[in-house]
N, C-alpha and C positions, 0 to 999 in steps of 0.2 A: 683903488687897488686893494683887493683882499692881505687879507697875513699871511704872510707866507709865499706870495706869490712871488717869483722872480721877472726880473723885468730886462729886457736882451739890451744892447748901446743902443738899437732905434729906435726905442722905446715901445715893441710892442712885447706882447707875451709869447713865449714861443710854443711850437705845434706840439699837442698832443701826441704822446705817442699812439704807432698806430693800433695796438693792442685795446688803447682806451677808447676807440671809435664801435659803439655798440654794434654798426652794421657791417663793420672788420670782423666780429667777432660772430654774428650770425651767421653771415657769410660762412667762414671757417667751418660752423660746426654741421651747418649743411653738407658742406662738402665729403666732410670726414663721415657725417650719415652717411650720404649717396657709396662713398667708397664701401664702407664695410657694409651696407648691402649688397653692391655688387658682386664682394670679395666673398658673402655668403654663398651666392646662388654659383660662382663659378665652383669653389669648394664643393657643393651640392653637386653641378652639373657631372664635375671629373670624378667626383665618389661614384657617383649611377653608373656611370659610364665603365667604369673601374669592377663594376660590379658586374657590369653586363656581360662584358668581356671575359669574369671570371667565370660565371655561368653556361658561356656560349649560345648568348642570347641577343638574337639580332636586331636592330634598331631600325626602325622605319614604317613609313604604313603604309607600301606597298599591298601589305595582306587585304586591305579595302577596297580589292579589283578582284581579289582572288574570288573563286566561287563558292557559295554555303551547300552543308550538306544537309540542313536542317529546314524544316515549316512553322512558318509563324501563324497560329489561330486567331482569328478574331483580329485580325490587323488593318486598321483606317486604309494602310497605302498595302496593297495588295504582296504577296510577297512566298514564293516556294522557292523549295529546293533547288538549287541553280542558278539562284540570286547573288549578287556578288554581296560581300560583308558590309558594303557599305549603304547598299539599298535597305540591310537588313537595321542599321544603325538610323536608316531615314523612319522605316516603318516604327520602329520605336520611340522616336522622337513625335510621329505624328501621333500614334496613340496618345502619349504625354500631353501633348499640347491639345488634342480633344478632351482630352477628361478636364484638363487643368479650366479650359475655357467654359465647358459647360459648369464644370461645379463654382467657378466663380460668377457666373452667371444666377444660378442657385442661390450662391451664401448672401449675394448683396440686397438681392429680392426678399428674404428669410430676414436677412437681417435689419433691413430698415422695418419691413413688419416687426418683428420682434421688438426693434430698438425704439420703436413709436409707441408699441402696446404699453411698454412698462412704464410711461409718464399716461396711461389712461386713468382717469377718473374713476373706470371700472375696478374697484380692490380686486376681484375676481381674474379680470384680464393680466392687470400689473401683475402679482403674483407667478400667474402661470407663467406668464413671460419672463417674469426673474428665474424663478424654476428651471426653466429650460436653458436659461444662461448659465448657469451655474453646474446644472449636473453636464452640458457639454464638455465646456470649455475648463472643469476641475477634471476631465477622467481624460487619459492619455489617449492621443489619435490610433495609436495603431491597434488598440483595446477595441476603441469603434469598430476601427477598418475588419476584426477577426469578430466581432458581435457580429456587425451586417451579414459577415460572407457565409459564416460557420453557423450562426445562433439563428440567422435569420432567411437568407435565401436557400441557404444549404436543405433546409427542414420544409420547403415549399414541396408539395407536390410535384408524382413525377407529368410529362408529356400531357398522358391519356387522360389526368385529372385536371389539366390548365385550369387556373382560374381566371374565367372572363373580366375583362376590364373594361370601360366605356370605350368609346372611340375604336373599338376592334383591336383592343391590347391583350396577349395573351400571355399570364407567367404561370411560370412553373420554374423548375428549381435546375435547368440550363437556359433561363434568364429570360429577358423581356421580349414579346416578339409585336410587332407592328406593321401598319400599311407601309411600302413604298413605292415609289412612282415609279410608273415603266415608260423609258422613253418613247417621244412624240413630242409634236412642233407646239402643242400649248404649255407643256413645261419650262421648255425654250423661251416661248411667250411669256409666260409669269415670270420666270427671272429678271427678263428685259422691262418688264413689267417695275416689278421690286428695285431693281437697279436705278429707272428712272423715278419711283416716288423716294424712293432715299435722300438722292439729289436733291427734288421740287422741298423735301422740310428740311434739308436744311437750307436753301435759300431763303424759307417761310422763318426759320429760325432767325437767321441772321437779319432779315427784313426785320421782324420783329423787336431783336435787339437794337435796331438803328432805331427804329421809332419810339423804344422806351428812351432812350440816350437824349432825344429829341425833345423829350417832353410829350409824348404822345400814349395813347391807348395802346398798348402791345396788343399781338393778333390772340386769337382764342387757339393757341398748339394745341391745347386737348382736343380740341374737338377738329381742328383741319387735318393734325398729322396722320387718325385715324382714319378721315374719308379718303385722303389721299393711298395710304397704304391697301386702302379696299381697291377705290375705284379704280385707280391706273391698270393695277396688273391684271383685272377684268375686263379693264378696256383692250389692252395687249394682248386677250387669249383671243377675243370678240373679235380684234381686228386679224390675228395672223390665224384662228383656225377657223373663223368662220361663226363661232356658235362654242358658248362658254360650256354648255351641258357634254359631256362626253368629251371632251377636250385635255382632261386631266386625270387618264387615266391610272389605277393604282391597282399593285397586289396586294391579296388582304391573307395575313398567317391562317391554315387552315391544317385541323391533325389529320396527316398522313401515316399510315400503319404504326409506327411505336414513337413518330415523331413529329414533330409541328415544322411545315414546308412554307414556304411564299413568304411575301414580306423580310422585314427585316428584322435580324437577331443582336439585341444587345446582352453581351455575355454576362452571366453572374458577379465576375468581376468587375467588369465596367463598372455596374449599376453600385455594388458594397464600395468601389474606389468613390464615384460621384458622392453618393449618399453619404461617407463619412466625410471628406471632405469638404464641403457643402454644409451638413450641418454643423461639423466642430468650426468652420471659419465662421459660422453666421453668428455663432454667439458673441464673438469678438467685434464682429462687425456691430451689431446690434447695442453692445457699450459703448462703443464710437459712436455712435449715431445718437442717442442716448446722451451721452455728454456735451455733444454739439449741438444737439436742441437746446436742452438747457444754458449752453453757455450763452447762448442769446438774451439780449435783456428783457424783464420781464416787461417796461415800458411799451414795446413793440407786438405785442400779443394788445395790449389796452389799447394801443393806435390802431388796428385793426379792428378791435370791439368796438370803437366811438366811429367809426365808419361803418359799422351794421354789416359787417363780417360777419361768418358763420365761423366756426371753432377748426372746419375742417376746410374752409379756405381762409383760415389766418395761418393753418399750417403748412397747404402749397403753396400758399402765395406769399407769405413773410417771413415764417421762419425758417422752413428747407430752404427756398436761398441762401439765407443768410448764414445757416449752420454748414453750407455745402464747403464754404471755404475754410472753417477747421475739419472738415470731415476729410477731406481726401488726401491730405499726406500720409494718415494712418491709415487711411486705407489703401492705396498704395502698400505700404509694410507689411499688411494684410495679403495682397495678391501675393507676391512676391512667398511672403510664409506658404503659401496654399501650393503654389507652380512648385516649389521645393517639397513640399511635403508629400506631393505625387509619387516623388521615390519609392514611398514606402508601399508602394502597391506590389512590388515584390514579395510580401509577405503574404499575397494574397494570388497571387500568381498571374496577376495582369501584363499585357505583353509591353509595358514599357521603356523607356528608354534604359533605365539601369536596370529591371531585367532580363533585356536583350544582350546590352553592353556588357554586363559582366556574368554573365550564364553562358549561352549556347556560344558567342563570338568569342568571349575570350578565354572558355576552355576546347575551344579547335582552334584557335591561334595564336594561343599561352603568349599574347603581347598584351600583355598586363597594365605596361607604364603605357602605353599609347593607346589604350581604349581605355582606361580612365581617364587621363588628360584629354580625350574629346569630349568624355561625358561631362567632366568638369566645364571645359570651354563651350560646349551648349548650354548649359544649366545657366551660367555665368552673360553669355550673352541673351538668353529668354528673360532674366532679372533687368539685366543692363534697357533692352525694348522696353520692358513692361514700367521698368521707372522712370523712362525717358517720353511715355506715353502719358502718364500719370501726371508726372510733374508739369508735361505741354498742357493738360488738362487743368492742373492747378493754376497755370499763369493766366490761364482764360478765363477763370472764374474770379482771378483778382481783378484781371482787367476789367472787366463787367460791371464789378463792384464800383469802381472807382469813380 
């Protein structure tokens, strides 16, 4: 028995009080959080409300059936005058989430280039590659986004001077114009086409993964995934139109009297949202990448030389695996930064979701508190996907590991 301790007639010690029980007292303090947050938001809720009332300003979103009076330019999901508010909130949300996919699309490509060049042996290459990390990723995004649109596509040539691109791309300074497909049954064909080699590698994939786990030779995906994505959807046009030549027809942009007609028009905006986006995330990607090769040990570059490796398959083959799994949590925080940073194409006048949402819908429907709490609750749930896709992605590459 300790000093001091008292001892009951039955001789045991008696109970604690309950105040000294640490998970009495966690408990507690939980609780009292939970309350006065609640107690926050309901004070919140009855101030708004109290406010709205004072202003004579009515609550609900109804107004999201009502009809627009306004046209949206350049919009992925089609959209005039007579559209209800809320088809006009869809068209800006599609815009958003094409720009956001393609420029991440961009920055990751950019960036693992970039984030490879700078450990090259070339002084020349490393440099430039640091160079271009550094002046992105130190000057503010929206700087870019008004370089690109004002300094750069604005000062392109008008229509009549296009300047010719490969591939039958023609710009000038209302924006990029290009072939696109006119419908017919071999388009239809190549998709079903596409569809099913998608499929076939990742079965080839996942085959493959079994047989590395096995102890075996994994299959050569560079060189299958490729034939596959060729030959299927040529065999698809071949079987459903008959004859792959003429089977995929396309309009090609050509100048019509003061303007360029056919094909398809990627607006000036687009192209300055992509482009600054794009490049300012690649620079961040490209230190990630960068750091996760290196963090690799350098042993495993020498087990790959004493196997009569070359330099450029000890890097696909030993160490991007291996650096894949600290590479992608950050980059992950990386998507996520870029999908948010879309916003800012308002400053540039792209038809995106905030500004659709808070421009033409919410000064014809002065509902203020209810079309920014959607924009919010979109934005909110496109992170929430994008990390929950991310992170499925991370589990897979640990598991692999393992």
């Amino acid at each position: 028995m300790r000093a001091g301790q008292t001892v009951t007639t039955s001789g045991r010690a008696p109970r604690a009080a309950w105040w000294g029980n640490p998970a009495v007292r966690a408990f507690i303090w939980q609780a009292l959080l939970v309350i006065a947050v609640i107690s926050l938001f309901v004070w919140a809720g009855r101030n708004v409300a109290a406010n709205l009332r004072a202003s004579n300003i009515t609550w609900g979103f109804g107004f999201l059936t009502e009809a627009a009076n306004f046209d949206i330019t350049g919009s992925l999901i089609p959209f005039r005058a007579g559209d209800t508010y809320a088809r006009a909130l869809l068209a800006g949300f599609g815009n958003t989430l094409a720009a956001a996919l393609v420029a991440i699309l961009i920055a990751t490509a950019l960036g693992f280039v970039v984030g490879v060049a700078r450990l090259s042996r070339n002084v020349l290459v490393a440099r430039f590659a640091a160079a271009y990390v550094e002046a992105l990723r130190n000057t503010p995004l929206l700087l870019q986004l008004l370089v690109w649109y004002n300094v750069v596509l604005k000062s392109l040539p008008g229509p009549r001077q296009s300047i010719a691109l490969p591939g039958g791309l023609l710009l000038n300074n209302r924006g990029l114009y290009g072939p696109w497909p006119v419908a017919a049954p071999g388009w239809s064909a190549l998709g079903l086409g596409l569809l099913a080699a998608l499929a076939v590698s990742i079965g080839l994939a996942i085959w493959s993964a079994r047989r590395r786990r096995a102890g075996r030779a994994p299959l050569a995906l560079w060189l299958l995934t490729p034939l596959v994505f060729i030959g299927l959807p040529l065999a698809a046009v071949w079987l459903m139109a008959g004859s792959v030549a003429g089977a995929l027809p396309v309009t090609w942009p050509e100048l019509r009297g003061f303007n360029v007609g056919g094909g398809v028009t990627l607006l000036p905006e687009f192209v300055a949202l992509v482009l600054g986006l794009s490049l300012y995330t690649s620079a961040f990607i490209a230190e990630i990448v960068r750091s996760g090769v290196q963090a690799v040990p350098k042993g495993q570059r020498e087990a790959g030389r004493a196997l009569g490796l070359r330099e450029g398959q000890i890097l696909r083959l030993i160490v991007i695996p291996q650096a894949l799994r600290l590479i992608i949590p950050p980059l992950a925080g990386q998507y996520l930064n870029l999908t948010k940073n879309s916003s800012l194409a308002v400053a540039i006048g792209y038809p995106d979701l905030v500004s659709i949402g808070a421009g033409p819908v919410l000064q014809n429907t002065g509902q203020a508190l209810e079309v920014i709490s959607l924009i919010m609750l979109i934005y909110l749930a496109l992170s929430l996907l994008t990390a929950l896709l991310m992170n499925w992605w991370n589990a897979r590459m640990a598991l692999a590991e393992r």
